[in-house]
N, C-alpha and C positions, 0 to 999 in steps of 0.2 A: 438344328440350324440348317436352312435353306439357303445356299450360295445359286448365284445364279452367275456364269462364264462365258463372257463375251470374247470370244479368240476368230480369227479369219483362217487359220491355220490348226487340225485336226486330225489325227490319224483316220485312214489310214494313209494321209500324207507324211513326210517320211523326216521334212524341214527341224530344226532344233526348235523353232517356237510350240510349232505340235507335239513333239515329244514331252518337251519342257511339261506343258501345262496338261497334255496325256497323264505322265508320271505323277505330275503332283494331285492332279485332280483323283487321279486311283487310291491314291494313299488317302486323300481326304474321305473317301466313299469309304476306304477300309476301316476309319473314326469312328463313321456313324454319320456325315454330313451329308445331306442330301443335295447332289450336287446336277446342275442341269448347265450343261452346254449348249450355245449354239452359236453356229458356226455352218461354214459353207460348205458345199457340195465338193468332195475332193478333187484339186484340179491341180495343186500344185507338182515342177514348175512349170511346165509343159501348156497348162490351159487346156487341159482337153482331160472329160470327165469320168474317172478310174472306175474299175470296168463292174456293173452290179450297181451303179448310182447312174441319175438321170437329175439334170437342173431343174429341176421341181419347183417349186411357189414354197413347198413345207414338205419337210418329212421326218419323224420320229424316230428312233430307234434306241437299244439299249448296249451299251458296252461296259461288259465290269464292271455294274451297279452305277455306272454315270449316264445316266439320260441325257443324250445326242439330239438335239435340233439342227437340223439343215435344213438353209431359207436359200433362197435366189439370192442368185450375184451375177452378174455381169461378168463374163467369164474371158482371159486372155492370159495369155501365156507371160513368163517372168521376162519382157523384153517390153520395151516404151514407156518411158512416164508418165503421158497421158493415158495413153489406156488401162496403166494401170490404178492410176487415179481413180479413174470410174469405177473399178474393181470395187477400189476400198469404199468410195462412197455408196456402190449400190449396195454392200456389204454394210454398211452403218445404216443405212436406212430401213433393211429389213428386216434389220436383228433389233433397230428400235421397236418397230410397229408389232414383228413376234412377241416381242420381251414382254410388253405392255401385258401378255396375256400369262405370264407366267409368274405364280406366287413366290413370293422369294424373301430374307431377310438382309440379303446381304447381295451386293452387284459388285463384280470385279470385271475390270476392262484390261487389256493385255495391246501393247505397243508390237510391234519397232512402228509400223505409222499411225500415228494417232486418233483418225477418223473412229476407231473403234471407240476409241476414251471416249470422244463426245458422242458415240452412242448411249456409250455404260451412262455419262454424263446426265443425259437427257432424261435416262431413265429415272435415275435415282429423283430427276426432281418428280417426275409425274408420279411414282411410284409412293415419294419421297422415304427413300430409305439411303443408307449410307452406300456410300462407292467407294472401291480401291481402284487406284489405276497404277498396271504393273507396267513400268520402264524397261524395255529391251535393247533400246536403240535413242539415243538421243534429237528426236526427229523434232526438227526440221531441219539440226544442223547437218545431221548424214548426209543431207539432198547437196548438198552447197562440199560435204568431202570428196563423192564422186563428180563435181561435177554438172549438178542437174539444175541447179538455179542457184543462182547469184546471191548473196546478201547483202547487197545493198535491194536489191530488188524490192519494189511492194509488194509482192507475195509473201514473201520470204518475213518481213517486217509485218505481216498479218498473222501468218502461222504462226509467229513468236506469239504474240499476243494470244492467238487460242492457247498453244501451248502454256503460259503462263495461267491463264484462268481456268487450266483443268489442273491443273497442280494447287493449285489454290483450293479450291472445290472440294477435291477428293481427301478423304478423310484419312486415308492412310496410301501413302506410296509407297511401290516395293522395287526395287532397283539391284543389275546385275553385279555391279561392280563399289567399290569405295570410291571410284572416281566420278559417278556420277553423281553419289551422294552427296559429295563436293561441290559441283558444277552446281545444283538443286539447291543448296545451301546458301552460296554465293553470288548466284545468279538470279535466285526467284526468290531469294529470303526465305526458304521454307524450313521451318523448325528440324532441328535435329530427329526430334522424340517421335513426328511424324514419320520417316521416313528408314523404314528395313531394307539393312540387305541382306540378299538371299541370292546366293552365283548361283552358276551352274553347278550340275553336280551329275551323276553317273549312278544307274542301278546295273552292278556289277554282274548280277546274275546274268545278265540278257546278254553277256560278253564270253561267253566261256564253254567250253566242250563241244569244241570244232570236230569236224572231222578231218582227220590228216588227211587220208585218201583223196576229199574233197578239195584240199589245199594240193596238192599233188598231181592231180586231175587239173585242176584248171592254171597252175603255173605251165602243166605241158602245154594244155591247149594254147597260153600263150605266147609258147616258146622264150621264156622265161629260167627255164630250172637253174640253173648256173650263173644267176646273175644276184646285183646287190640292187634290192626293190626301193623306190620311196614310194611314196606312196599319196598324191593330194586327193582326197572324199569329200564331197562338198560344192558347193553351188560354185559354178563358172562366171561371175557377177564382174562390173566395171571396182567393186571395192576389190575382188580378189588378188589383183596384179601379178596374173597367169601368165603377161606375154614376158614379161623381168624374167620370170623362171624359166620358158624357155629361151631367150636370151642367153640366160645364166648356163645353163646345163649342153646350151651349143658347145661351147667353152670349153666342157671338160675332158679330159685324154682317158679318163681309167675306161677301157671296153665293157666293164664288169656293171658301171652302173648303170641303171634302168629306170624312169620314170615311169607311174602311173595318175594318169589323169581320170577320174571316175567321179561320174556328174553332170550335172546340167545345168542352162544359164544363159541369159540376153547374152554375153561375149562366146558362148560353145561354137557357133559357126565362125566368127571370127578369128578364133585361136586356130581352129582347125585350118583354116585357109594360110594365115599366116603360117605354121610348123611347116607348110608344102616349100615354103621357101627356103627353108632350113636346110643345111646339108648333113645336121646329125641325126641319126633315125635311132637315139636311146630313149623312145621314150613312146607310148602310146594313148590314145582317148580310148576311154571307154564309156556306152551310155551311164545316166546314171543306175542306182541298183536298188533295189528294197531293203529296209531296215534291218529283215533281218540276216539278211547279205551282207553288211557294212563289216562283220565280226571279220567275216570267209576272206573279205579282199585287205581287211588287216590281218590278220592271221598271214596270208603270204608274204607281206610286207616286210623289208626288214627294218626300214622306218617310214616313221610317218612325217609329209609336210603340211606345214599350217602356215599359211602367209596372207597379208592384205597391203592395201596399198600402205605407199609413206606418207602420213597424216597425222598433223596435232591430233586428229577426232577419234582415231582410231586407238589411241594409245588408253583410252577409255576405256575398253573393249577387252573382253575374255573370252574367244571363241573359244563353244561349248564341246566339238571335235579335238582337246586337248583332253578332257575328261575319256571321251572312250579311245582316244590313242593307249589312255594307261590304262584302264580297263583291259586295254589286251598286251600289257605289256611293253608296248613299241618306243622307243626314243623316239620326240620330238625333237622337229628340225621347223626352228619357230622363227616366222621375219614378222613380228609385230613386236612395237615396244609396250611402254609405260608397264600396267597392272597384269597384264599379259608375260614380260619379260620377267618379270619379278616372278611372279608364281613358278613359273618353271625353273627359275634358277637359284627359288625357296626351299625348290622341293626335289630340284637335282634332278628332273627326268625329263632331258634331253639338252639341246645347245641352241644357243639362240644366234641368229644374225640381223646386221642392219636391213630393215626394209628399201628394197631398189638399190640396195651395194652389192655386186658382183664377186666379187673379191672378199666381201663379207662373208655370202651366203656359199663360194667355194672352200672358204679355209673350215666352216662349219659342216660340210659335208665329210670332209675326210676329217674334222674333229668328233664328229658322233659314231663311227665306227672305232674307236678309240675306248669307248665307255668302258665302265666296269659294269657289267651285268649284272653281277651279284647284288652289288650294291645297286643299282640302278630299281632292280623289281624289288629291295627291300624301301627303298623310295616311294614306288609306287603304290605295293600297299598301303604305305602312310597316309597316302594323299588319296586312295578308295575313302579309306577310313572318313578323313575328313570331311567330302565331299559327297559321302553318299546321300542321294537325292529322297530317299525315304527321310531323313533324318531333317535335310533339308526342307523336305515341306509339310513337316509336319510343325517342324521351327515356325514356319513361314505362319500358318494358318493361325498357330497361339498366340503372331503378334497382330493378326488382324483382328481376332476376338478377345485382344485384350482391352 
């Protein structure tokens, strides 16, 4: 079997959609699938292109049995709409015109913006073979939760339409959550039996056998050691609702707690400038880190935050920075609802608060230092178990070829 993976997101970018389809596409190459990526030149989120690659027209390469295609894209940092629009389209158009050239039996297109689908889209008919297009993000309605365009808009009432005739098309959909499945069902009438879900999930190895010293060394250097850590890892985006939290943690009296901010993001500059005006200093930015640094800065941690804005769209939504909080143990400190609030509080590993409630997310700060640890890390490995992403995509794969 010949897959062919259309993703705009690729290690060694460091984002959850890279990983995501990283992880899974490994485990398909370990099958026996012969699996060909292509995808862009790493730029994310910064826009500026990681260090050994060059914006090329074409360039080949091999990583752990999966054949890498990088094409040209239009390159700009995670910051404006429009420019990044042209990101995504210069990125559909020249993973079309590569693709044309690459044998394949099977084409899978990969969200959160859709431009990609109507690549995979386009392909399948010239090629004429079957398409999957995986759902990460419910787009076009995200645009319209931060913010970015209206719906009542004609745009907005355009994208619907694409959006509805790639869900139509594609022959099997694959979605992060139950809730989308739903929305898909409801919304576009599309058959149950079509459409898998397959969340996020965590390969636990890539989480484990820190170095203490390492952890020890850099709480000094951050003049940290005697404090109680949270911890947010993760893109500084208009969805994250970063300035609520520092809002929030001006607020609080105990000296002992510490924030950490670790990450990048269209709002990075922004938060930054606002916290000057703050009069509490518990709490610092840091750039963001490489992958395999994500463990080191939880590992000092003594918990972890996960928050987004307050939104109907959001409550959709399972961020995948939940999976390696428990990967290393950490109680979550979660301000997202619906399918989000539920798993954590399925599976008892950590405390959840109302998103954009003050008073919420204070009484859950001094309730997560409260936990039972014991029980908490025999929780955790429950939900490794469940969630391991080997298991997951290999699920994933025998419902696309069945």
């Amino acid at each position: 079997m010949r897959v062919l993976f259309l993703t705009d997101n690729f290690p060694p970018e460091t984002n959850a959609p890279a990983t995501r389809t990283y992880e899974h596409c490994l485990k398909w190459a370990k099958m026996g699938v012969d699996v060909t990526v292509i995808t862009c030149f790493p730029n994310f989120p910064k826009g500026k292109i990681f260090k050994g690659y060059k914006n090329r027209i074409y360039e080949k390469e091999s990583i752990n049995g999966i054949t890498v295609i990088r094409v040209w894209s239009y390159i700009t940092e995670n910051n404006g709409f429009i420019r990044r629009v042209f990101d995504y389209l210069s990125y559909a158009f020249t993973s079309f015109v590569f693709g044309l050239f690459i044998k394949t039996d099977l084409i899978i297109a990969t969200s959160p913006q859709f431009f990609t689908a109507m690549s995979g889209r386009a392909l399948s008919l010239f090629k004429r073979k079957s398409w999957v297009m995986e759902v990460r993000d419910l787009w076009p309605d995200s645009i319209v939760a931060v913010g970015y365009m209206n719906q009542n808009s004609l745009a907005f009432k355009f994208l619907k339409r694409i959006e509805h005739h790639l869900y139509l098309s594609a022959s099997k959909i694959i979605v992060v959550t139950e809730s989308f499945k739903n929305r898909l069902k409801l919304e576009h009438g599309i058959e149950s039996s079509k459409i898998g879900v397959f969340k996020n999930g965590v390969l636990a190895s890539n989480f484990k056998n820190i170095d203490k010293n390492n952890v020890l060394a850099l709480k000094k250097s951050l003049g940290i050691e005697n404090k109680i850590i949270i911890s947010y890892i993760g893109t500084h985006g208009v969805a994250h609702g970063l300035k609520f939290i520092l809002d929030s943690i001006a607020t609080l009296t105990d000296p002992k707690l510490y924030f950490l901010f670790i990450g990048d993001g269209e709002e990075k500059q922004s938060l930054l400038q606002y916290s000057k005006t703050l009069e509490s200093k518990n709490f610092i930015f840091l750039d963001g880190v490489k992958k395999e640094d994500v463990s080191l800065y939880l590992d000092l941690s003594d918990f972890s935050l996960i928050n987004l804005k307050k939104s109907e769209e959001f409550k959709s939504v399972i961020p995948s920075k939940i999976f390696e909080s428990v990967a290393m143990y950490k109680p979550i400190l979660l301000g997202v609802g619906g399918e989000a609030k539920e798993l954590i509080e399925d599976y008892q590993t950590g405390i959840c608060f109302e998103p954009e409630n003050m008073e919420s997310l204070n009484k859950a700060i001094y309730a997560i230092q409260k936990l039972d640890l014991e029980l908490f890390k025999n929780n955790c490995d429950k939900m490794l178990i469940d969630f391991d992403r080997d298991n997951i995509a290999e699920d994933l794969i025998k419902f696309i070829l069945k």
